[in-house]
N, C-alpha and C positions, 0 to 999 in steps of 0.2 A: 620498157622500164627495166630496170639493172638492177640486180637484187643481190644481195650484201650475201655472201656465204656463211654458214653458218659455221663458228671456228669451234676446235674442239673444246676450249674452256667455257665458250658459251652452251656447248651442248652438256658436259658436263654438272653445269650449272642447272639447267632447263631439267636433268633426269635428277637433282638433287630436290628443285621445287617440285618434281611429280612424288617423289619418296617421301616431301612432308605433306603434300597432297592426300597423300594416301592415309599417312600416320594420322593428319588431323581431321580426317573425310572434308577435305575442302571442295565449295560447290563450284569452284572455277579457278584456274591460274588466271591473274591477271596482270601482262606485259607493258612496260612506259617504254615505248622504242621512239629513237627516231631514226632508226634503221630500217631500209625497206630490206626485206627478208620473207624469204618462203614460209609465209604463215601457215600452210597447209603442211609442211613439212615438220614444223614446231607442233601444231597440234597431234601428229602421230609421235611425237615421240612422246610426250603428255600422257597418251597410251587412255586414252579413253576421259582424261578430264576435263575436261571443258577449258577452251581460252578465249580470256578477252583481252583484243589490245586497246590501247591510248596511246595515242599523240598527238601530236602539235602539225607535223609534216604532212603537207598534201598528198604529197606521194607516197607517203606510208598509209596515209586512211584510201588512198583508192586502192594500192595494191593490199590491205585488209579486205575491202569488200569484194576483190577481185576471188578472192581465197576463200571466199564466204566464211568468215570470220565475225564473232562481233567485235565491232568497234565503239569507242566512247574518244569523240576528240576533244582534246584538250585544248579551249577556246583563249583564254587569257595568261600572257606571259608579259614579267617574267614572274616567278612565283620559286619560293625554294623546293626540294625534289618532295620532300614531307607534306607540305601544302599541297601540292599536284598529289601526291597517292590520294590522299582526305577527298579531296576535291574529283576524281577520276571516281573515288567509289562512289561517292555521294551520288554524280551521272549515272553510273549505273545502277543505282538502286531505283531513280527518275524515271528512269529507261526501261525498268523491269528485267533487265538483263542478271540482276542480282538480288536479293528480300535483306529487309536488315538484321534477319536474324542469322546468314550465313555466316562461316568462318570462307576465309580466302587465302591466297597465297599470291604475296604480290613479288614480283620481280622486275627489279631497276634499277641506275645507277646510284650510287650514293657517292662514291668516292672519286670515281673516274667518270667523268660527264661522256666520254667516247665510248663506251660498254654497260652493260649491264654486270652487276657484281656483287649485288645484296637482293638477300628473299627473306620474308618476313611472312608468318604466318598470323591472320588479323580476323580476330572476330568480330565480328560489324555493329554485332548488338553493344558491346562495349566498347569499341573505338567512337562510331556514335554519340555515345551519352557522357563521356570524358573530356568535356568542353575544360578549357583554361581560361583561366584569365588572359594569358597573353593573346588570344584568340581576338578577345575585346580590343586590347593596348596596344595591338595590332593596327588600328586603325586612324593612327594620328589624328585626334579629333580631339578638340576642347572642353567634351561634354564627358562628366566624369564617368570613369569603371562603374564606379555604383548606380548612376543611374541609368548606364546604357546594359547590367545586368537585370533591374528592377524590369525594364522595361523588356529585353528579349525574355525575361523570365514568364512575361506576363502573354507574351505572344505568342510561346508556345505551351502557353496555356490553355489558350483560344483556339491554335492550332487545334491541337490531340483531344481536346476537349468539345469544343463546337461550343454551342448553347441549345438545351432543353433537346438532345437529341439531332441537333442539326448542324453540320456544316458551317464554319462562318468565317467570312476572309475579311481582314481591315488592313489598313496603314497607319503606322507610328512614326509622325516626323521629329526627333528629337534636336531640340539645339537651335538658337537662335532662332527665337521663335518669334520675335517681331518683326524679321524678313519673309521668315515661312510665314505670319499673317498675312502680310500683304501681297504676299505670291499667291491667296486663297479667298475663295469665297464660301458666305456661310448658303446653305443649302436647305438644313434645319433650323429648327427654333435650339440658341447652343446656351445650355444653361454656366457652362463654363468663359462663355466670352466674358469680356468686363471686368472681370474678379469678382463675381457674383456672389463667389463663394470666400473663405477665407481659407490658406494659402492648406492649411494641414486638412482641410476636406477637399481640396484639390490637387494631393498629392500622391504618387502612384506606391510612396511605401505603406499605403494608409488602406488597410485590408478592406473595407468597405467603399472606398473607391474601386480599389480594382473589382466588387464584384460587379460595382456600377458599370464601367469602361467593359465587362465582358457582356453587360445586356446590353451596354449601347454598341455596341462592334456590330451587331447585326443591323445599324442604319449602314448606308452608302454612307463613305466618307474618309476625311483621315483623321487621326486625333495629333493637337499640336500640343507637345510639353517641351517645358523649358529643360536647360542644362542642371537645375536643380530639382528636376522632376514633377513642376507643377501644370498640371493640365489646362490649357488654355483655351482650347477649341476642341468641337467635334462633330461629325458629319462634315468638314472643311473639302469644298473640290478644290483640287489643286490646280492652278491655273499655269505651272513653269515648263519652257517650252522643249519642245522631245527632240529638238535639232543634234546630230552629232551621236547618237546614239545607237549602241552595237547590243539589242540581248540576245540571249537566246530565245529558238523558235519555240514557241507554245505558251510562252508569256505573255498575259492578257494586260488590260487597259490601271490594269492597278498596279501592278511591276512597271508600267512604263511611267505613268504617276508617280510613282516613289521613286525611282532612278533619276528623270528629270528635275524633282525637287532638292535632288540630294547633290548633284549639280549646278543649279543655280543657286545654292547657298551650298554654308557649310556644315548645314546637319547633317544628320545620319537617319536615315528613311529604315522603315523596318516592318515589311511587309508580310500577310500572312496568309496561303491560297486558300480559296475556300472550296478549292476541289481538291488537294491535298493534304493542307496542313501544315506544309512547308512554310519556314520561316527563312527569308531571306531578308541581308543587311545590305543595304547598301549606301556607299560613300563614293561621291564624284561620278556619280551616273552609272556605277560599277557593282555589281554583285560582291562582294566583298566575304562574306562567311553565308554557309547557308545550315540551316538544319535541320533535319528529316523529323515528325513528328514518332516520337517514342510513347509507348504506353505507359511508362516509370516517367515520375520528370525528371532532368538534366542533373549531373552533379560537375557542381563547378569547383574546380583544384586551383588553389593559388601555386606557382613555379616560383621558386626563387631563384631568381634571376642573378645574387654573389650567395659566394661560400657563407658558409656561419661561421660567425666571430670562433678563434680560438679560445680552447677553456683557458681560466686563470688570466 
């Protein structure tokens, strides 16, 4: 295997992120290469801080484990280089290779997709909890912002929360939800099937539902709500088929439920581990944003997306 030299501006570079390494006591440098390169070489010159690489390249993650390096490979492209940082950390916090309360020091391309040229020093615990909106809007999907934040709002609720001291994992299929019925069957007695109830006690901005929806999360099951936020079912097995599908390893039978249904229609499935806490979204069979359970809940920031009107 043929290994990229290491040129003077990239070394440069590598003793500039050990220098903010140092200044910010970061718990690791973490590398997006898709250069194979003497990772063993790179970690001495780091001078004692820890590296972890990512990438996408076969050849860079075997010559990484070659180096006995850790690795975090970067599974789905294409993705812009901001989304892969987010997304590489998030792996390694999965991985234990990182806690989310580090600062890090990441180094990658930004401008020049052939080199590495920007370092950014990133504290976890607040990159984390810094959700967008555009994060949501992100997702070309029919089912409004608002209720696809009511709704991860409430997941990682459940998440970081549990119930009465315990653990608790469910699924939230949101979006066209008279196909997701029929893609399901009921399991329990579901006091929401039918419209049993009337539409504002079956709705998820409606605080006495959700604390309902957080006792009922501890049945097996998913819960179906409409595009306008109205709960339709619960305890629902999902019956849509797992063919064509790529996740990652150590994803149990509830991620692969909520992936497949989010592919056979066009909701948005929104899943919650109950050995983590991890909230993952997914659209078109895909993991699409994930979110590490924080002990603060989330703060979500509107972007504006054009300038502000001039004055006068």
């Amino acid at each position: 295997m043929k290994r990229r030299k290491i040129s003077p501006q990239f070394r440069n570079l590598l003793k500039a992120a050990h220098r903010l390494a140092d200044l910010s006591d970061a718990a690791a440098v973490v590398l997006l290469t898709d250069d194979v390169l003497d990772f063993r070489a790179i970690q001495k010159l780091l001078r004692g801080r820890r590296l972890v690489v990512a990438s996408e390249d076969a050849q860079v993650q075997e010559a990484v484990q070659q180096d006995d390096v850790d690795l975090v490979p970067i599974l789905h492209e294409p993705q812009t280089r901001s989304t892969q940082v987010s997304q590489v950390l998030l792996e390694a916090i999965a991985d234990e290779l990182l806690q989310s309360g580090d600062t890090i020091v990441a180094v990658y391309s930004s401008y020049d997709s052939s080199r590495c040229d920007t370092i950014s020093a990133v504290e976890l615990s607040e990159h984390l909890a810094r959700l967008t909106s555009r994060d949501l809007q992100r997702l070309e999907t029919q089912v409004p912002l608002d209720t696809l934040r009511q709704v991860v709002d409430l997941a990682c609720e459940i998440g970081r929360e549990g119930r009465e001291g315990k653990p608790v994992g469910t699924i939230f299929v949101v979006g066209h939800h008279r196909k997701v019925l029929s893609l399901s069957q009921e399991q329990v007695h579901d006091p929401f099937r039918g419209g049993a109830y009337p539409k504002d006690e079956r709705s998820v901005r409606n605080p006495r539902v959700r604390e309902s929806i957080k006792e009922l999360a501890q049945v097996d099951g998913a819960f179906i709500i409409s595009s306008d936020g109205i709960v339709h079912g619960f305890g629902r097995y999902l019956l849509a088929a797992a063919d064509g599908l790529a996740l990652s390893k150590g994803l149990g039978s509830r991620h692969w439920a909520a992936a497949s249904i989010s592919k056979a229609t066009d909701a948005v499935a929104v899943a919650v581990s109950q050995s983590t806490g991890t909230v993952r979204i997914f659209q078109n069979g895909k993991v699409v944003l994930r979110i590490e359970p924080l002990q603060a809940a989330m703060k979500w920031h509107d972007v504006e997306t054009e300038p502000p009107p001039e004055p006068g």
